[in-house]
C-alpha positions as CSV (number, residue, x, y, z in Angstrom):
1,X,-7.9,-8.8,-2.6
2,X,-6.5,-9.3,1.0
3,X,-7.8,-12.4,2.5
4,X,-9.3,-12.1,5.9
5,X,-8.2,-13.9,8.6
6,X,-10.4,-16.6,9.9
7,X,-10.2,-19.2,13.3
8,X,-11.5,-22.3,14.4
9,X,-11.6,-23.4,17.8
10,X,-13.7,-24.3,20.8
11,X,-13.5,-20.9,21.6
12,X,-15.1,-19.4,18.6
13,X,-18.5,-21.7,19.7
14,X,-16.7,-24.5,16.5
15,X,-17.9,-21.7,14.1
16,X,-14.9,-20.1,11.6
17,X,-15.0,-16.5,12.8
18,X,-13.3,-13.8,11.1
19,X,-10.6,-11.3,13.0
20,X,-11.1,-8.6,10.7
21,X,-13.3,-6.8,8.0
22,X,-16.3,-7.0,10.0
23,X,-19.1,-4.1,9.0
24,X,-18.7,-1.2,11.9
25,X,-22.1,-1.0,11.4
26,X,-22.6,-4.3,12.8
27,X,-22.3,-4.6,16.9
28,X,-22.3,-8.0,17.4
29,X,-20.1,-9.2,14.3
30,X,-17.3,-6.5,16.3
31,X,-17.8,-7.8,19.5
32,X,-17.4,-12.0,18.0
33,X,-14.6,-10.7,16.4
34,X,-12.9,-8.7,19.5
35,X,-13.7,-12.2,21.1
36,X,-12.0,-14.6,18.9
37,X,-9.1,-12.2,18.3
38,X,-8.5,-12.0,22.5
39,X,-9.2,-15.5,23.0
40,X,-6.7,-16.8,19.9
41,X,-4.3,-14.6,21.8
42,X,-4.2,-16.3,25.1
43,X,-4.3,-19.3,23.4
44,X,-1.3,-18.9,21.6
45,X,0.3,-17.7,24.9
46,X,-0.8,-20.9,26.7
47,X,1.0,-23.0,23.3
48,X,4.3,-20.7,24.0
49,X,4.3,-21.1,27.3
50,X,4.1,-24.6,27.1
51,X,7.0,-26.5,29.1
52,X,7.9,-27.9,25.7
53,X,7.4,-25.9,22.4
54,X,7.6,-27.4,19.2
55,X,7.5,-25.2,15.7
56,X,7.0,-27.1,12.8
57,X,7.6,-25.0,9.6
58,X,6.9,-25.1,5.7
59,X,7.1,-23.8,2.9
60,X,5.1,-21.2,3.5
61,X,7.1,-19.6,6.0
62,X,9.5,-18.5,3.0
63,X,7.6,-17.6,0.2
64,X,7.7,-13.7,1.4
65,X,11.1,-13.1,1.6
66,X,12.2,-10.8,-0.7
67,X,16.1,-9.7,-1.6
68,X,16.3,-6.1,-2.7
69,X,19.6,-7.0,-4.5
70,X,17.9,-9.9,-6.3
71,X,14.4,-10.9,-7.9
72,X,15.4,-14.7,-5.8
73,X,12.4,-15.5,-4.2
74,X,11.0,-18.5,-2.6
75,X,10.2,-21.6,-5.3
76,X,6.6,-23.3,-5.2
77,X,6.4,-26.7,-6.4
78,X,4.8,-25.2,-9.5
79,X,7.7,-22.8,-10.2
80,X,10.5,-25.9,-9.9
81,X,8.4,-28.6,-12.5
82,X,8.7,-25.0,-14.8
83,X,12.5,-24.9,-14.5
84,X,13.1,-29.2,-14.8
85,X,10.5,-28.8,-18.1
86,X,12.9,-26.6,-20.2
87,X,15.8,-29.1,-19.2
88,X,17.2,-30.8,-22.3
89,X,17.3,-34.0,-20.5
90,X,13.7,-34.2,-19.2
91,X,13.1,-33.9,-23.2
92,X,15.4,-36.6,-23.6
93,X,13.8,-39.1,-21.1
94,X,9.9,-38.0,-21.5
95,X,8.6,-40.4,-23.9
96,X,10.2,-43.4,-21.5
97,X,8.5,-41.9,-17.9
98,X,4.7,-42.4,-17.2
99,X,2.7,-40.2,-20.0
100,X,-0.1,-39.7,-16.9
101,X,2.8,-38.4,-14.2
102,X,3.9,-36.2,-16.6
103,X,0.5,-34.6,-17.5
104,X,0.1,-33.9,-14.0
105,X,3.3,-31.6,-13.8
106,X,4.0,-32.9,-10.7
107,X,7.6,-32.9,-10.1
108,X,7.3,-35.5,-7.4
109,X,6.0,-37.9,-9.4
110,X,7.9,-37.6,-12.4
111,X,11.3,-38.1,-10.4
112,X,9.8,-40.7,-8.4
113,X,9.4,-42.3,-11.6
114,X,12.6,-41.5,-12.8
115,X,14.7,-42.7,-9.9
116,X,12.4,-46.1,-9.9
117,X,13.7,-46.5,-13.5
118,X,16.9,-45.5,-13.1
119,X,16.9,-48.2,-10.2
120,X,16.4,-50.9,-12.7
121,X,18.4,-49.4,-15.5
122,X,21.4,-48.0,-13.5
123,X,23.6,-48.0,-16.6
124,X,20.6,-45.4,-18.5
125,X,22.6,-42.3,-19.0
126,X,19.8,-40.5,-20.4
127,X,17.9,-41.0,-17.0
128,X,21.0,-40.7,-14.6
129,X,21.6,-37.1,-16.2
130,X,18.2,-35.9,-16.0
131,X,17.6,-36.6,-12.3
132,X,21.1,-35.1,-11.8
133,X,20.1,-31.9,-13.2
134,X,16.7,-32.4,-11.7
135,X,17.7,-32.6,-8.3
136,X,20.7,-29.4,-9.0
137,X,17.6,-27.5,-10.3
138,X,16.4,-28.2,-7.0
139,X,19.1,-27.2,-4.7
140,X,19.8,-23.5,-7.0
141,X,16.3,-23.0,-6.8
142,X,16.3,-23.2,-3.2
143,X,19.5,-21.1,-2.5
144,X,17.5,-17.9,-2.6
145,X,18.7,-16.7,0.8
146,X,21.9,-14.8,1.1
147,X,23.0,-11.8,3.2
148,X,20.8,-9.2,1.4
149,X,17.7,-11.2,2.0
150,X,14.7,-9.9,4.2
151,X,14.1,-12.0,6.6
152,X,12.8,-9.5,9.4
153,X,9.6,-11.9,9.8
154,X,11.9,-14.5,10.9
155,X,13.5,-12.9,13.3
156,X,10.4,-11.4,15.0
157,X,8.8,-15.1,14.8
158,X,12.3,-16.1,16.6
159,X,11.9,-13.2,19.2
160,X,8.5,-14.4,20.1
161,X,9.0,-18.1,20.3
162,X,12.2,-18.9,21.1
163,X,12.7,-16.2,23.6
164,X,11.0,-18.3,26.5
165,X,12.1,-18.0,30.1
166,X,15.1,-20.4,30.9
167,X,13.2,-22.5,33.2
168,X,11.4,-23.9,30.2
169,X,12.5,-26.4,27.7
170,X,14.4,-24.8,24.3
171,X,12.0,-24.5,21.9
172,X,12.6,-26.8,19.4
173,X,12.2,-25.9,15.5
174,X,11.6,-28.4,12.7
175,X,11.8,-27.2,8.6
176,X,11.4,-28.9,5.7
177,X,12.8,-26.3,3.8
178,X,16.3,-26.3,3.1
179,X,16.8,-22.4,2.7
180,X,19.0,-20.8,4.9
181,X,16.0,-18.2,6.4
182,X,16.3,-19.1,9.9
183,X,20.5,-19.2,10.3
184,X,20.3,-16.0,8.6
185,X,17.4,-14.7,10.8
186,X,19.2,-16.0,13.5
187,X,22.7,-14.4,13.6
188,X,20.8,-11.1,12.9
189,X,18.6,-11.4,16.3
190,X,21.6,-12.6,18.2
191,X,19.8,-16.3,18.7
192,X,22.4,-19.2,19.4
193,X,21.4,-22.0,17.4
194,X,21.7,-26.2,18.4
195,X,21.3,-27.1,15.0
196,X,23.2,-30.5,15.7
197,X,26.8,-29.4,14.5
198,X,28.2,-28.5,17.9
199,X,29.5,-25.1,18.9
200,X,30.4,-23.3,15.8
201,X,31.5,-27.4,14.8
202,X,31.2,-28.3,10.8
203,X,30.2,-31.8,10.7
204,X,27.4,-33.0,12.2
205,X,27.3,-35.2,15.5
206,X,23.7,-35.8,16.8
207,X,24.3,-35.7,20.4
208,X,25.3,-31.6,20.1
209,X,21.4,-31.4,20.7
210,X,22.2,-32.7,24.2
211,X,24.7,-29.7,24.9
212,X,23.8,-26.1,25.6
213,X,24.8,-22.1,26.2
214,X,25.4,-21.2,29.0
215,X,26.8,-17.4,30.5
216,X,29.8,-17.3,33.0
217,X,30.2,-13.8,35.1
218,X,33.0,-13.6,38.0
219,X,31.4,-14.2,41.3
220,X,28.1,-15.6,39.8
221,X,26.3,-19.0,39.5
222,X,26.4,-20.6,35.6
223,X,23.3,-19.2,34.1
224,X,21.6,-20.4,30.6
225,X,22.2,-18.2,28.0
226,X,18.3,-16.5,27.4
227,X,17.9,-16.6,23.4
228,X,18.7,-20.2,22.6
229,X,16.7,-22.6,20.3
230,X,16.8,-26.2,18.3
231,X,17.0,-25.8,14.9
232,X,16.0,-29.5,12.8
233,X,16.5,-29.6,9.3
234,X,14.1,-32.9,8.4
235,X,14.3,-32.5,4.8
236,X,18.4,-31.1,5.1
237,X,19.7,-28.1,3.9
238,X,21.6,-26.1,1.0
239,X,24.4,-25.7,3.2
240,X,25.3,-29.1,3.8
241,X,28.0,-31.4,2.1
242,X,28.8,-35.7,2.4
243,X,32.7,-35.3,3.0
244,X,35.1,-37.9,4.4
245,X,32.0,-40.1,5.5
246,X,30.6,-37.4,7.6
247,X,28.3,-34.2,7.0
248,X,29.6,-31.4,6.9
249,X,28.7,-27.5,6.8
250,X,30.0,-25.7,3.7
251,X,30.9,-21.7,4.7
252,X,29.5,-19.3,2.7
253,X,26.9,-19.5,-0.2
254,X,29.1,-22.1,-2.5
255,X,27.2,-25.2,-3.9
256,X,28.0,-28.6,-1.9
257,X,30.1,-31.3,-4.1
258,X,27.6,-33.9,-2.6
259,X,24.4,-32.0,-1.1
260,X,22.5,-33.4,1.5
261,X,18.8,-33.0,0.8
262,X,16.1,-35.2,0.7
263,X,14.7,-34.3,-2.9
264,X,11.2,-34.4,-3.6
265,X,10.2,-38.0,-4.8
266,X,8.6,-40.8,-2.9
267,X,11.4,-41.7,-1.7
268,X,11.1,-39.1,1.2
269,X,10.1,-41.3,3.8
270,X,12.3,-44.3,3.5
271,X,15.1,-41.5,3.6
272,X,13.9,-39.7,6.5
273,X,14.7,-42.8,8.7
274,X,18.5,-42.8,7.6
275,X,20.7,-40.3,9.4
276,X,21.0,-37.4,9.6
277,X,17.3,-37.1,9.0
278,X,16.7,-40.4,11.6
279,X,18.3,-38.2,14.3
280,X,16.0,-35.4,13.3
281,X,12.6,-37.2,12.9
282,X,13.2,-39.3,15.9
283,X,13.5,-36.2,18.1
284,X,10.7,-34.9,16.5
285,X,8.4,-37.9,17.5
286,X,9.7,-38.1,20.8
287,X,9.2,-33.9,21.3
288,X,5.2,-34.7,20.4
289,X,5.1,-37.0,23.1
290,X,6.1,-34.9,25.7
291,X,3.4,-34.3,28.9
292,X,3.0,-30.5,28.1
293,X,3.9,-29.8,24.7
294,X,2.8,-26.5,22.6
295,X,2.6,-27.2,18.8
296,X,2.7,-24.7,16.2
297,X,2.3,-26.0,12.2
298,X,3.2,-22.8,10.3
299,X,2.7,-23.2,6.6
300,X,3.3,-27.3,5.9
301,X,0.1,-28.6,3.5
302,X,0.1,-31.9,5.5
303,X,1.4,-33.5,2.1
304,X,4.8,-35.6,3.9
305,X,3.7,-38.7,5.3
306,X,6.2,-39.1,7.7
307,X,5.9,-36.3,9.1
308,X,2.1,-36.4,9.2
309,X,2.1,-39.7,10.8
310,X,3.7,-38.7,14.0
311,X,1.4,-35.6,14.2
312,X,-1.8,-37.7,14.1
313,X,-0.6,-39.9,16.3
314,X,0.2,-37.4,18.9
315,X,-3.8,-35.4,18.1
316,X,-5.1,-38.9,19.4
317,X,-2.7,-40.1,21.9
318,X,-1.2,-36.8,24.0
319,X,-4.1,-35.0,26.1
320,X,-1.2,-32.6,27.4
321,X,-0.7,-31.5,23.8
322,X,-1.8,-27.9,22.7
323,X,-1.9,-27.0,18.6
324,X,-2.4,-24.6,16.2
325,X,-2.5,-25.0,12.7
326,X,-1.5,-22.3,10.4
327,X,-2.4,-22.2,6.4
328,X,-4.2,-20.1,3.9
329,X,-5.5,-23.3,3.0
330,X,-7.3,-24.3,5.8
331,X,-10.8,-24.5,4.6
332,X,-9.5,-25.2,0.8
333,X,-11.6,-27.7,-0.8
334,X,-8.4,-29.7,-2.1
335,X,-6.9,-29.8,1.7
336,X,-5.3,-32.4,3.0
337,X,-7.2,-34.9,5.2
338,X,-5.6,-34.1,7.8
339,X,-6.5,-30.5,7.9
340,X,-10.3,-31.7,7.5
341,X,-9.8,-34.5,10.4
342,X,-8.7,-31.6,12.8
343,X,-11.8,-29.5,11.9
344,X,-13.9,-32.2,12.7
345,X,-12.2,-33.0,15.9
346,X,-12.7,-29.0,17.0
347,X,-16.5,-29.2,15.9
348,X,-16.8,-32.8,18.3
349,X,-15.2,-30.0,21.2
350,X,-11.8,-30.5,21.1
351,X,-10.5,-27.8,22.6
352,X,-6.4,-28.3,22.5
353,X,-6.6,-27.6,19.0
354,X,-6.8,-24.2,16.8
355,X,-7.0,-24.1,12.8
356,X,-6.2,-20.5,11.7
357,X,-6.8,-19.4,8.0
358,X,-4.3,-17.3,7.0
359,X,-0.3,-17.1,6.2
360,X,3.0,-17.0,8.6
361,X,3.2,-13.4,8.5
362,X,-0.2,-13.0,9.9
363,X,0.7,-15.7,12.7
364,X,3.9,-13.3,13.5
365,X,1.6,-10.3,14.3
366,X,-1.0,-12.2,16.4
367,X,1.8,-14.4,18.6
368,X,2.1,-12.4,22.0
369,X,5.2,-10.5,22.4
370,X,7.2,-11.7,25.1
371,X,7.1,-9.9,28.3
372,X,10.7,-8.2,29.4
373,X,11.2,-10.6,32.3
374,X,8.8,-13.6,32.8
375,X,6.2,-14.1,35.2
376,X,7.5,-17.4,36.2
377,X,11.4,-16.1,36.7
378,X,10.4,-12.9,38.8
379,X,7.8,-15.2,41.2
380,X,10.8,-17.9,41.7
381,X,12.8,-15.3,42.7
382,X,10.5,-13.7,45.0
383,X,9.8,-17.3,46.8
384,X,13.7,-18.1,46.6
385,X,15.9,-18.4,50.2
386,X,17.7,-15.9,48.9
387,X,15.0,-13.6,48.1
388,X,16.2,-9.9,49.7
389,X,19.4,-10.4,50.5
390,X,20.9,-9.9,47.3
């Protein structure tokens, strides 16, 4: 059964209203509808249009990929405590990890619990093997994306949010995932991507988010290149490898010697404050800040503290901050608190904020296509000097 797509916002009146399957029969459930679904539009073009636009992306933005070559697919968190079940060394170390973590199948608390052990027995081999192959489970399950992989949702999504008039700040995309979705997405659509390891550069040096593209023509001012974006990895990637005390980009689809990846555990947030992920998460907090900022939260559950924490404290703190919140999930009754705090905050009137109840590929459709050549570029060129004597 197709799940229908539902909003929240000041606009819908702080009622959820549906943007499809009304009855035709019904005139005034048509024209709420025809309402919400124009009025979610603009908003999302005032949040794209925002001087600064900050994507920050899930899970859920890879579960539909598909790979015609493969049956590779996207893992949930269900799918990866399947594969670290059958291992012969979680067998090996079950009776010594918590029997009530374990019930829960929750990978994230089993190798929390694991690691904490390992901590205070470092010389258990038993335990040192099984969060070895715990955490390699982790990375092959998450190498799904290669060059067969369909990723034409991505590159749309890129095409309408990170193809913004020059005069505007790059948009600036956050992931937890590690796949390789957007790099792939990105090379297809022609996108040049600051992803913090310099021009075409291997290893990674912070300050390459500083540096930018630019176009050089004979007998024509230094212009910036059109289809640039930020890409921040805040969880790290497949594709990334600790070599010769740096990080460093392996080529190709080969497994890393020493992957960088934060692995699902507790243990998430007192990583994501060593670098590379402190480069990452402090840009992230500091993007949030900003006086005119457009946020888009496309299929994250709100689960990762850290990065929750900075997204709460921006909801109460930046006025100048427009959101929407993507999820099937949204009105869940197991949602996160946060999703539930930002309903509430809609229904007291706040009107920067938009929760939408459905999945990426349904935010892809509804974003506004970006126009040929933007309002703001042809009216600064109309009020330029210049202006008719070119």
């Amino acid at each position: 059964m197709t799940q229908i797509v539902e909003v929240l916002s000041g606009y819908t009146k702080s009622v959820w209203q549906g943007l499809g399957g009304a009855d035709t029969t019904d005139l005034d459930a048509i024209a709420a509808q025809d309402v919400a679904s124009r009025a979610l539009r603009e908003e999302l073009s005032l949040i794209t249009n925002a001087e600064n636009l900050v994507v920050l992306a899930g899970l859920g933005t890879s579960l539909g990929i598909t790979n015609p070559i493969t049956t590779n697919k996207a893992p949930k968190m269900s799918d990866l405590w399947e594969a670290v079940e059958k291992l012969a060394s979680f067998s090996a170390v079950e009776s010594v990890l918590s029997a009530e973590l374990v019930k829960e199948q929750n990978l994230e608390h089993v190798l929390s619990d694991a690691q904490a052990r390992l901590a205070l027995s470092p010389k258990d081999s038993d335990l040192e093997t099984f969060v070895h192959e715990a955490e390699d489970v982790v990375w092959r399950s998450c190498s799904f994306v290669d060059e067969h992989s369909d990723v034409e949702s991505h590159e749309l999504f890129l095409r309408k949010v990170a193809r913004r008039s020059t005069r505007l700040q790059r948009t600036q995309l956050f992931t937890t995932n590690y796949d390789l979705a957007f790099e792939v997405a990105a090379r297809r659509a022609r996108f040049n991507v600051i992803d913090g390891f310099g021009y075409g550069g291997q290893e990674f040096d912070g300050a390459s988010f500083d540096l930018d593209y630019v176009r050089r023509r004979p007998h024509e001012p230094l212009a910036l290149e059109p289809s640039v974006f930020h890409l921040l990895k805040l969880h790290g990637s497949v594709d990334w490898d600790v070599a010769g005390g740096g990080i460093r980009k392996i080529p190709g689809f080969t497994k890393p010697a020493n992957p960088v990846l934060i692995y699902p555990s507790s243990a998430k947030y007192q990583l994501s404050y060593q670098q590379p992920y402190l480069e990452f998460m402090s840009r992230f907090q500091i993007a949030l800040r900003q006086p005119d900022v457009g946020l888009i939260v496309v299929g994250f559950g709100f689960n990762d503290d850290h990065l929750v924490a900075p997204i709460e404290a921006a909801l109460r703190s930046n006025i100048g901050l427009r959101a929407v919140v993507v999820t099937p999930g949204a009105r869940d009754s197991k949602r996160s608190k946060t999703l539930a705090w930002i309903e509430a905050l809609i229904e007291r009137g706040d009107r920067r904020l938009t929760l939408l109840s459905g999945t990426y590929d349904d935010l892809v459709k509804l974003l506004p296509d970006i126009p040929a050549r933007d309002e703001r570029d042809a009216h600064a060129d109309r009020v330029s000097p210049n202006a008719g004597t070119r």
